[in-house]
C-alpha positions in Angstrom: -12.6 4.6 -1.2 -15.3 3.8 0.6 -18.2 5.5 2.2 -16.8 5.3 5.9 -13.6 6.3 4.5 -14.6 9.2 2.7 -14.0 12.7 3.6 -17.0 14.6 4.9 -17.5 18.0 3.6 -19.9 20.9 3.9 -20.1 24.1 1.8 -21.4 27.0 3.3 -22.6 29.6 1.1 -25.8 31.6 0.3 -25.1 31.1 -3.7 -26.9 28.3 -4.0 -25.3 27.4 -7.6 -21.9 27.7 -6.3 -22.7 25.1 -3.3 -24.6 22.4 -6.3 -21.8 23.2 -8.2 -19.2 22.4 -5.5 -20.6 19.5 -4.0 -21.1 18.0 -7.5 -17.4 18.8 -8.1 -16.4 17.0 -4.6 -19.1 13.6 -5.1 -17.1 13.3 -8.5 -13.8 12.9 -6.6 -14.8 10.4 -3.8 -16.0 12.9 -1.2 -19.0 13.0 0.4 -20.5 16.4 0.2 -23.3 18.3 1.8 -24.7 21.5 1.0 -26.2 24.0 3.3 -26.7 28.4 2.1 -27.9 29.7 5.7 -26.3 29.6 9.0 -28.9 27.4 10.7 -28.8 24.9 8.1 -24.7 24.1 8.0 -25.3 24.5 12.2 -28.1 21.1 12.0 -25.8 19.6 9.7 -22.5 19.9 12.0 -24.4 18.8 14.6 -25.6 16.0 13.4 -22.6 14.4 10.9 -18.9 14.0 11.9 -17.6 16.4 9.2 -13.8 16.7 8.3 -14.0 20.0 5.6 -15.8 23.2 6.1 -16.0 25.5 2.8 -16.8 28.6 4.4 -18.1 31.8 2.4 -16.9 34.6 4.5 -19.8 37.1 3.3 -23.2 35.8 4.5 -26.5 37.3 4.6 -27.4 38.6 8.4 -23.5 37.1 9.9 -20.2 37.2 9.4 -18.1 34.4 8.0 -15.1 35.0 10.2 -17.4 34.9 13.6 -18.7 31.2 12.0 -15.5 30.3 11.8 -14.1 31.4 15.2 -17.4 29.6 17.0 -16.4 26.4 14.7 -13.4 25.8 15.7 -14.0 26.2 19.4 -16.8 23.5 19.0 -15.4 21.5 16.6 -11.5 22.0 17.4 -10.6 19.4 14.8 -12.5 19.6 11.4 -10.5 21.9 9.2 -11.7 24.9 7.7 -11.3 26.1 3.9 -12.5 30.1 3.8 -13.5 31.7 0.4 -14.7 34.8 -0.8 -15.1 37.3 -4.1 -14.5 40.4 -1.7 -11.4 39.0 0.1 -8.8 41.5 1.1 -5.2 40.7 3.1 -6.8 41.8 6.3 -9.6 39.1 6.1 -7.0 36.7 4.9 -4.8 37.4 8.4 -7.9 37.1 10.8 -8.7 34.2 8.9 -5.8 32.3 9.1 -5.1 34.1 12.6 -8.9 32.1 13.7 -7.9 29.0 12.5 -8.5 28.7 8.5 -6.4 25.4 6.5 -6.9 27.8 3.9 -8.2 30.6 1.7 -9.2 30.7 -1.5 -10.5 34.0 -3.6 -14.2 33.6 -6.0 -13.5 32.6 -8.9 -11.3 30.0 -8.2 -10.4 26.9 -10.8 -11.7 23.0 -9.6 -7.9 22.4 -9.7 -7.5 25.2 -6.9 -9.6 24.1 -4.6 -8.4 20.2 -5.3 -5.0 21.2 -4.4 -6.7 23.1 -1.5 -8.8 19.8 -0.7 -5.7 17.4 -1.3 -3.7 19.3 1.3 -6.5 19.3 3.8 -7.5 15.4 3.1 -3.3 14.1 3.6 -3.5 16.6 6.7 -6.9 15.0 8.2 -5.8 11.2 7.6 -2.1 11.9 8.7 -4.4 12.6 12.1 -6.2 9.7 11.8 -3.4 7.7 11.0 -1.9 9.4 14.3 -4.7 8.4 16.6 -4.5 4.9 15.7 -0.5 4.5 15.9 -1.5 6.0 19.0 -4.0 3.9 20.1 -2.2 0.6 19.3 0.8 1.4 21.3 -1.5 1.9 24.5 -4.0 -0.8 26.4 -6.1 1.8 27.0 -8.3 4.2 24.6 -7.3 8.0 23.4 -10.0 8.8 25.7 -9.3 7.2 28.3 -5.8 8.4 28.4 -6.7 11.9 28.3 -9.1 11.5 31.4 -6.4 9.9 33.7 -3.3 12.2 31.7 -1.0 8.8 31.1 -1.0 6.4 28.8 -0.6 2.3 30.0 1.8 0.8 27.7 2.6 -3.3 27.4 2.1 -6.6 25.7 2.8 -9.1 28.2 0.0 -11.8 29.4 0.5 -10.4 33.0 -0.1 -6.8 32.1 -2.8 -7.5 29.8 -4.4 -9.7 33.0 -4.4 -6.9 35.1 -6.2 -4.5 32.7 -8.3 -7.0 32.3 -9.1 -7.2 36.2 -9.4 -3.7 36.3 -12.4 -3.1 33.6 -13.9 -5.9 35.5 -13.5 -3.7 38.8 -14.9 -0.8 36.3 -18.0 -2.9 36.2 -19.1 -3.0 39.5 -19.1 0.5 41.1 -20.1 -0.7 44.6 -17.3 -3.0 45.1 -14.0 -2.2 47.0 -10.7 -2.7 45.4 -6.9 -3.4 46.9 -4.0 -2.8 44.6 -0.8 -4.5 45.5 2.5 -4.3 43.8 5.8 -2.9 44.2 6.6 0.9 44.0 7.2 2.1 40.4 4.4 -0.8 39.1 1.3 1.8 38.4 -0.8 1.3 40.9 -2.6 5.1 41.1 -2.5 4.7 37.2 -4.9 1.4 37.3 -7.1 3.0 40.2 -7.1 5.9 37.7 -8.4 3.4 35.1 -11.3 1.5 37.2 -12.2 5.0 38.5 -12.3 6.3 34.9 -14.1 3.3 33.2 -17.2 3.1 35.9 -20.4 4.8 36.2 -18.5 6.9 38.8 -16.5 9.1 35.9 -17.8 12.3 36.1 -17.6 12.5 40.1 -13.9 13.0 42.1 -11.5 10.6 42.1 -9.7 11.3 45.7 -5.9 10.5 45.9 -5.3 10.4 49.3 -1.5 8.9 51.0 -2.4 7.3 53.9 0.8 8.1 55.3 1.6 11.2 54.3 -0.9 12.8 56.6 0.3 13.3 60.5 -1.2 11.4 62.7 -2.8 14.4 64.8 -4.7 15.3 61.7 -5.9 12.1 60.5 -9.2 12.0 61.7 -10.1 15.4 60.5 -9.0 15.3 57.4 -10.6 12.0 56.8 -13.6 13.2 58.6 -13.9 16.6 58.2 -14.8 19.1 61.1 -16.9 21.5 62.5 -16.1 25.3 63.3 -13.5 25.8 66.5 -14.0 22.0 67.4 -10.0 22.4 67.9 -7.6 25.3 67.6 -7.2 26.6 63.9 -10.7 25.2 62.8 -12.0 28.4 61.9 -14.5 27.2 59.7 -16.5 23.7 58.5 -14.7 21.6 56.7 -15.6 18.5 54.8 -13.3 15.3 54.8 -12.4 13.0 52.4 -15.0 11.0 52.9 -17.7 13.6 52.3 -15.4 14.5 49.3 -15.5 11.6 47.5 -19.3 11.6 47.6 -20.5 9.4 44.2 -16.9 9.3 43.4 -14.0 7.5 44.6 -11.7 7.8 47.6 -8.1 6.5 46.1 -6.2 5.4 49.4 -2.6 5.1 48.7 0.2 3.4 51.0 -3.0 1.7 53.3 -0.6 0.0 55.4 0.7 2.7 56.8 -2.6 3.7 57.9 -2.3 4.0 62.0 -3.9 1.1 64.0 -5.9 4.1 66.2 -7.9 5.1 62.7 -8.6 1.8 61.4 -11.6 1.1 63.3 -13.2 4.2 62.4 -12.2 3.6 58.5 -13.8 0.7 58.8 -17.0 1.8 60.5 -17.7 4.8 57.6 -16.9 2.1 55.2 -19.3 -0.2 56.6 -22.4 2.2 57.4 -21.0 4.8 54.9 -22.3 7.2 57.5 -19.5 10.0 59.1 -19.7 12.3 61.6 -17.6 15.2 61.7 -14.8 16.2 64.2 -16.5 18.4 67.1 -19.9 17.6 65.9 -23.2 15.3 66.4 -25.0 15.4 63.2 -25.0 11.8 60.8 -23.6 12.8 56.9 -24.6 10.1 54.6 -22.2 9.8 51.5 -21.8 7.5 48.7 -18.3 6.6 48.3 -15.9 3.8 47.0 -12.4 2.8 48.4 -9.6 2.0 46.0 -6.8 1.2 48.2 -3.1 0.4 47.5 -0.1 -0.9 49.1 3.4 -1.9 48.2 4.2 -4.3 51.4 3.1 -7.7 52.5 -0.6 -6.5 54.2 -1.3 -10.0 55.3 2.5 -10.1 57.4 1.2 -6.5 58.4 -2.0 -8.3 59.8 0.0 -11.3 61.4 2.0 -8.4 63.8 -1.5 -6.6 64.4 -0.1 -3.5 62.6 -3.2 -4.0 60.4 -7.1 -5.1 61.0 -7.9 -8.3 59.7 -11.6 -7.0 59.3 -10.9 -3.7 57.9 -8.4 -6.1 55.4 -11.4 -8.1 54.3 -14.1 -4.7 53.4 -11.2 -3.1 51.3 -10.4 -6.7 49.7 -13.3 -7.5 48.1 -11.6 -7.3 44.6 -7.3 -7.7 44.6 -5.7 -7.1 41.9 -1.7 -7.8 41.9 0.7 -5.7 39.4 3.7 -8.0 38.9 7.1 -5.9 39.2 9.1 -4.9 35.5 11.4 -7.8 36.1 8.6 -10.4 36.1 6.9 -9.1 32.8 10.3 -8.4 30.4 8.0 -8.2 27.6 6.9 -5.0 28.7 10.6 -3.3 28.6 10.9 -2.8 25.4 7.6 -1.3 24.2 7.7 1.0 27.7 11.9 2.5 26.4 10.2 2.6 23.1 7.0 4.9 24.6 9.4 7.0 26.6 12.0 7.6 24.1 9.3 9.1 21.5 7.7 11.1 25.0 11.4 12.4 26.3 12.7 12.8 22.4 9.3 15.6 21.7 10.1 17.2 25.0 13.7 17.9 24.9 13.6 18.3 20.9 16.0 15.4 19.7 14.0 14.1 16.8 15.1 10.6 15.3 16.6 9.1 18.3 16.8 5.0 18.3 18.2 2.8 20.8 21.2 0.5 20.5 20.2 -3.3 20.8 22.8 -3.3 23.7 21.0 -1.0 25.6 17.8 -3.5 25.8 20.2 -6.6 26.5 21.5 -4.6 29.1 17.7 -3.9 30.5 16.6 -7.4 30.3 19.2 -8.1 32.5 18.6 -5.6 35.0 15.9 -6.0 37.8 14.1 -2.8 38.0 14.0 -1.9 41.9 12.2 0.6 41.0 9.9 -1.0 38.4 8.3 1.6 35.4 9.0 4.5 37.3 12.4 4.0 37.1 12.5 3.1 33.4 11.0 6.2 32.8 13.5 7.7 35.0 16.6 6.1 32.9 15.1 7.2 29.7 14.7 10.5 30.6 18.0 10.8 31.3 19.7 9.1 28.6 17.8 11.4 26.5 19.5 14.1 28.2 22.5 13.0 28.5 22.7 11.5 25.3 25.5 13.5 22.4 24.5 12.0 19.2 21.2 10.3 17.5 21.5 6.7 19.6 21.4 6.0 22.7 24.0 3.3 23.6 25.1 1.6 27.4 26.9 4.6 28.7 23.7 6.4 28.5 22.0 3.2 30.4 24.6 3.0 33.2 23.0 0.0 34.6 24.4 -3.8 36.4 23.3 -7.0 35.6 21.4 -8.0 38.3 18.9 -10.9 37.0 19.1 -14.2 38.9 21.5 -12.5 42.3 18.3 -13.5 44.2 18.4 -17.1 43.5 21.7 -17.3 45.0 20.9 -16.1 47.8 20.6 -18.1 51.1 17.1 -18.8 52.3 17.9 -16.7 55.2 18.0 -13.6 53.7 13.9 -13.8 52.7 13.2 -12.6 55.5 11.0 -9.4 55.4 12.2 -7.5 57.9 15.8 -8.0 57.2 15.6 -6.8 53.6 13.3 -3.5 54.4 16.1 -3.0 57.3 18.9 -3.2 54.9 17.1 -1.5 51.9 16.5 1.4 53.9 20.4 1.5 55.4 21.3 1.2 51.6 19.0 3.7 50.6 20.0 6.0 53.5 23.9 5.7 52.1 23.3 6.3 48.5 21.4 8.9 49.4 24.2 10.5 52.1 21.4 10.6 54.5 19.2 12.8 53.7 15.6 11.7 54.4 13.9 13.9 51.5 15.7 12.2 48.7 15.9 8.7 50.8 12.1 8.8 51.0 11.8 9.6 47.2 13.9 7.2 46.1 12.0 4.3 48.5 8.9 5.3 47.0 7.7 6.1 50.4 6.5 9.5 51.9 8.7 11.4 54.5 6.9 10.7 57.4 6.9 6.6 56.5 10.0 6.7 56.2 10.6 8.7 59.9 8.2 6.2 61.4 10.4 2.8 59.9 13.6 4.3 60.8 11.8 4.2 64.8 10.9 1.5 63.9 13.8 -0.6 63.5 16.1 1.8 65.8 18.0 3.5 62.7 20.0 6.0 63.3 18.3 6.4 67.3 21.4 8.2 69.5 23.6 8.1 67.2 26.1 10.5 65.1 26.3 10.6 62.0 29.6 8.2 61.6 27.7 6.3 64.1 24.9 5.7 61.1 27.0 4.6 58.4 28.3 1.8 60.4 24.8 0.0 60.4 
């Protein structure tokens, strides 16, 4: 074994025979042992080495074992702790078990007890480590990493791997705006997320705002902030997302559907990072960085001046594309594999696996609704499914790779194919704009405004709607 392998323990005990004796026992059997027979000393030494073992004496001169142990394990949550003691009685045993204890052993004790004891502990600490890695090779992204922005980013494909790659780059350069493009379901709050995470800019907000989830009336003051009674029910000062995001980052989701009458004024605060508060006169610096996101075509938004060209270029100064599910099949499998193991923990079903027909079937299938709806499947099959594998009926999906390239090339057309994807949606959905919206990947209130938009629905019944 060797020394970055080995398991680092400390004895804690004010017999200072005991601790030699201990830690000569322990450098015999390939650990790495350190001695300490006062409180202050075993506290330097925690601090200052990554240990795995604590051998805790709960008697001490001036403290109590059991309160070492309690403040251990709240600061060092995962070394594991071994508690012994010549006076021990069942009551110590419970509290110490009860504070977090591997283990407890009563003086005298045999070498071969506390090996056992040690043997236990060391399969227990590398099953961890062992653990974090499995972990860490199924995601792009680090343990710690993940935890910060509470998902993991699973994939193998050149294209996926790209976009991480883009997005650490992003990481790199604070000051710089970013636009995020990709379909709905792709990830693109999860690789804002990422940049945010991965920059000097980590320990300040990261802001999610939906640009269209806001209504328009309130726009400006919740971007803005505003002053006390500068309009009915502002009863008191209130600071906007800009002033929010101050040294952090102002996530803008949906930008497209960002109204033409706030754009200019986006673009001024982005500009001069300078805002000025609804109802009042007074200048508020603030340091801020724009990750924006769409799912539609922004330059086809700018050609029909439903979008500022300028306003385009500050929040483009870094793009970075997400390719949809069915462009990146590589992904597919390792994303079932993640979700399987996530939904399996949840709803208990250990030892599920997946029928290779079930990931035929996937290939095949285009995704409309890209990751998000992968995770959706899986979380049903898992559900749904009777036995240990899941198999096609839990995957009720149709084959629809290559329907596209049979298409005319007059059914390309952008506007056509949100028209009809919102009629279909509209249907499946039996009209109700809640669940419509949800399954778009669109808020409420975008949907309301494209269904004005292209006339759906306007003076008409009900029956009336269906026939569109």
């Amino acid at each position: 074994m060797s020394k970055q392998s080995k398991i680092k323990i400390l004895i804690l005990d004010d017999e200072k025979q005991f601790t030699e004796e201990l830690s000569e026992f322990f450098q015999n059997s390939g650990f790495e042992a350190y001695e300490a027979n006062t409180e202050r000393e075993a506290r330097k030494i925690l601090i200052s080495l990554d240990i795995d073992l604590l051998i805790l004496d709960v008697r001490l001169p001036g403290v109590n074992g059991l309160d070492i142990l309690k403040d251990v394990k709240i600061q060092f949550p995962d070394m594991e702790v071994i508690v012994v003691s010549a006076h021990g009685d069942m009551d110590t045993v419970i509290k110490a078990m009860r504070l977090g204890a591997f283990d407890y052993l009563r003086k005298p004790f045999r070498h071969i007890d506390i090996q056992i004891a040690i043997e236990r502990t060391q399969k227990y600490i590398q099953l961890q480590r062992r653990l974090k890695q499995m972990e860490e090779k199924n995601s792009l992204i680090s343990k710690t990493l993940e935890e910060k922005i509470n998902r993991q980013f699973i994939g193998v494909s050149p294209q996926i791997l790209n976009v991480l790659e883009q997005a650490v780059t992003a990481a790199n350069y604070p000051e710089a705006n970013v636009l995020i493009t990709g379909e709905s379901g792709t990830g693109k709050e999860n690789i804002a997320r990422i940049i945010h995470y991965s920059s000097k800019r980590k320990d300040h907000i990261f802001c999610a705002v939906n640009s269209s989830a806001i209504t328009e009336t309130l726009l400006e003051s919740e971007f803005f902030g505003h002053k006390k009674g500068s309009f009915t029910g502002a009863i008191s000062d209130k600071m906007g997302f800009f002033e929010v995001s101050n040294e952090g980052t102002l996530f803008l989701d949906e930008i497209a559907d960002m109204p033409l009458t706030l754009q200019a004024k986006i673009l001024r605060a982005t500009e001069e990072k300078v805002i000025t508060r609804v109802g009042d006169t007074n200048q508020v610096h603030t340091d801020f960085r724009i990750i924006s996101a769409t799912n539609h075509d922004i330059n086809s938004g700018v050609e029909n001046k439903k979008f500022r060209l300028d306003l385009l270029h500050r929040l483009n100064t870094l793009h970075i594309h997400i390719p949809a599910l069915r462009e990146r099949t590589e992904d597919i499998k390792p994303l079932l594999t993640h979700f399987v193991n996530v939904f399996a923990t949840k709803f208990n079903k250990p030892n599920i696996k997946v029928s290779k027909d079930v990931f035929d079937a996937l290939l095949n299938y285009d995704f409309p609704g890209n990751v998000r709806e992968l995770r959706n499947m899986t979380e049903r099959a898992i559900i749904l499914c009777k036995g240990n594998v899941i198999g096609i009926n839990d995957f009720p999906v149709k084959p629809q790779k290559n329907s596209t390239t049979e298409e005319t090339a007059g059914s390309v057309n952008l506007k056509t194919n949100e028209l009809n994807l919102i009629q279909k949606a509209l249907k499946n959905c039996k009209y109700n704009h809640q669940a419509t919206a949800d399954a778009l990947g669109i808020h409420r209130d975008a949907l309301s405004r494209k269904m004005i938009k292209y006339n759906i629905g306007a003076g008409k019944s009900q029956e009336e709607i269906t026939k569109l």
